[in-house]
C-alpha positions in Angstrom: 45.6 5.2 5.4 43.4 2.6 7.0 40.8 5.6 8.7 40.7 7.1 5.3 39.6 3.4 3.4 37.0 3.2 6.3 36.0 6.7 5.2 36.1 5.8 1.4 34.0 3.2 2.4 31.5 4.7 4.1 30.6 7.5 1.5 30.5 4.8 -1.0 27.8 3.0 0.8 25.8 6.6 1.7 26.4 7.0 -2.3 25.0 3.4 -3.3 21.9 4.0 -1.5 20.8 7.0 -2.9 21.9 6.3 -5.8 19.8 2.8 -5.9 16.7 5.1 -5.2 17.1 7.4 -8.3 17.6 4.4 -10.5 15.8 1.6 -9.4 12.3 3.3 -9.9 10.2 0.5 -8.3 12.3 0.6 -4.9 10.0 3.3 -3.2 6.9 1.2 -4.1 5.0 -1.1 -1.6 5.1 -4.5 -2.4 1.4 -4.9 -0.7 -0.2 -2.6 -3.2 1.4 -4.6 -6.3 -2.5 -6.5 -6.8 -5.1 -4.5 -8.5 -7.1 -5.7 -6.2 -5.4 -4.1 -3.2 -4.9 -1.3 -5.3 -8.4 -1.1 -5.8 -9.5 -1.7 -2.1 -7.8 1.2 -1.0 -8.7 3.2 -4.0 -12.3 3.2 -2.6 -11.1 3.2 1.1 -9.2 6.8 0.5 -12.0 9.1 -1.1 -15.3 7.0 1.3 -14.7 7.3 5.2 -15.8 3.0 5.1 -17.3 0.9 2.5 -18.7 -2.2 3.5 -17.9 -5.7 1.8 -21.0 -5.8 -0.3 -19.8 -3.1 -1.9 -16.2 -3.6 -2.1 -17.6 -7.3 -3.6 -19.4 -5.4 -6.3 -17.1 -2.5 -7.3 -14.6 -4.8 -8.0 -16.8 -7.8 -9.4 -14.7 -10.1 -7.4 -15.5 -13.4 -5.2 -15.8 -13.2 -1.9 -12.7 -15.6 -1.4 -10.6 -13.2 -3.6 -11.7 -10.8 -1.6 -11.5 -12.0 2.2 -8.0 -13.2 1.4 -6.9 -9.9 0.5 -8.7 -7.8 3.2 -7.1 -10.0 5.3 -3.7 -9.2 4.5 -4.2 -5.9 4.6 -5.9 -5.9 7.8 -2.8 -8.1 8.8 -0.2 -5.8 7.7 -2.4 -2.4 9.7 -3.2 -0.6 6.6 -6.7 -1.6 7.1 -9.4 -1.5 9.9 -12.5 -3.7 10.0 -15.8 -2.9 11.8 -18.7 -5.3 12.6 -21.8 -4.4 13.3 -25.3 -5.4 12.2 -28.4 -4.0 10.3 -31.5 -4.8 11.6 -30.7 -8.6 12.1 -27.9 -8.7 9.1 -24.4 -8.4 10.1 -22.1 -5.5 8.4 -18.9 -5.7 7.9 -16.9 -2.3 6.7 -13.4 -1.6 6.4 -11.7 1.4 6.6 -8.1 2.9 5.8 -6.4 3.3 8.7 -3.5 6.4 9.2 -0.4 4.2 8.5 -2.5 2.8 5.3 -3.3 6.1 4.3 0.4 7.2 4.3 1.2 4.4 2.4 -0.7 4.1 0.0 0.2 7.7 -0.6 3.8 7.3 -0.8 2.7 4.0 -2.9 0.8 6.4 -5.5 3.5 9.4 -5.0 6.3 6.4 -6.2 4.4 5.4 -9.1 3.8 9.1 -10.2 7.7 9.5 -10.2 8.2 6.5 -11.6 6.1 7.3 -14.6 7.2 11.1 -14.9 10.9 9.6 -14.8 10.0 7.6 -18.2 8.9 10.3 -20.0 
C-alpha cells in the first residue's frame, strides 16, 4: 500500500507539471525578454549579424542610460556579445546575439506565438 501512494504520488507530480505548462501560458516565456526594450534589442540583433550602439540608440529612440543598463543585463545573463573596436580614432561598440541568446529568444517568440494561438 505504502509503494503504491509513493507511486500515486509520483505520477501526480509528472501530471502537475505538464499540466502547469498547458495552462499557465506565460510559464515557457523568459522573464529577460519581458522589456520592449530587450525585446527590441534582440529584435535587431537576430535579422543583422551586429549593430552597433549608435544605432541600437536610434532605432529604439532611447537614452543611452536606458540603454547601457539593459545591454548590460543581457550581456550579463550570455544572450548577448559585445565587441570594441575603433573607427579611425572613434571607438565602436557592437553587440551581437550570441547562440544561447539566439535560442532563447526563439523559444521566447515560439512561447508567445502559442500563447496567442491558444487565445483564439
Amino acid at each position: 500500500m505504502l509503494l503504491y501512494r509513493a507511486y500515486a504520488k509520483l505520477i501526480l507530480k509528472v501530471l502537475n507539471r505538464q499540466t502547469r505548462a498547458m495552462i499557465n501560458p506565460i510559464e515557457n516565456l523568459n522573464k529577460l525578454f519581458d522589456s520592449r526594450i530587450r525585446l527590441g534589442i534582440m529584435s535587431a540583433l537576430m535579422v543583422n549579424a551586429d549593430v552597433s550602439f549608435n544605432d541600437l540608440k536610434e532605432l529604439l529612440t532611447i537614452t543611452d542610460g536606458n540603454l547601457a543598463s539593459h545591454l548590460k543585463a543581457l550581456e550579463e545573463n550570455g544572450i548577448i556579445k559585445v565587441q570594441k573596436g575603433f573607427i579611425g580614432r572613434k571607438t565602436n561598440t557592437t553587440y551581437l546575439a550570441t547562440k544561447t541568446g539566439e535560442k532563447a529568444f526563439r523559444a521566447h517568440i515560439e512561447a508567445l506565438e502559442k500563447m496567442i494561438r491558444s487565445t483564439k
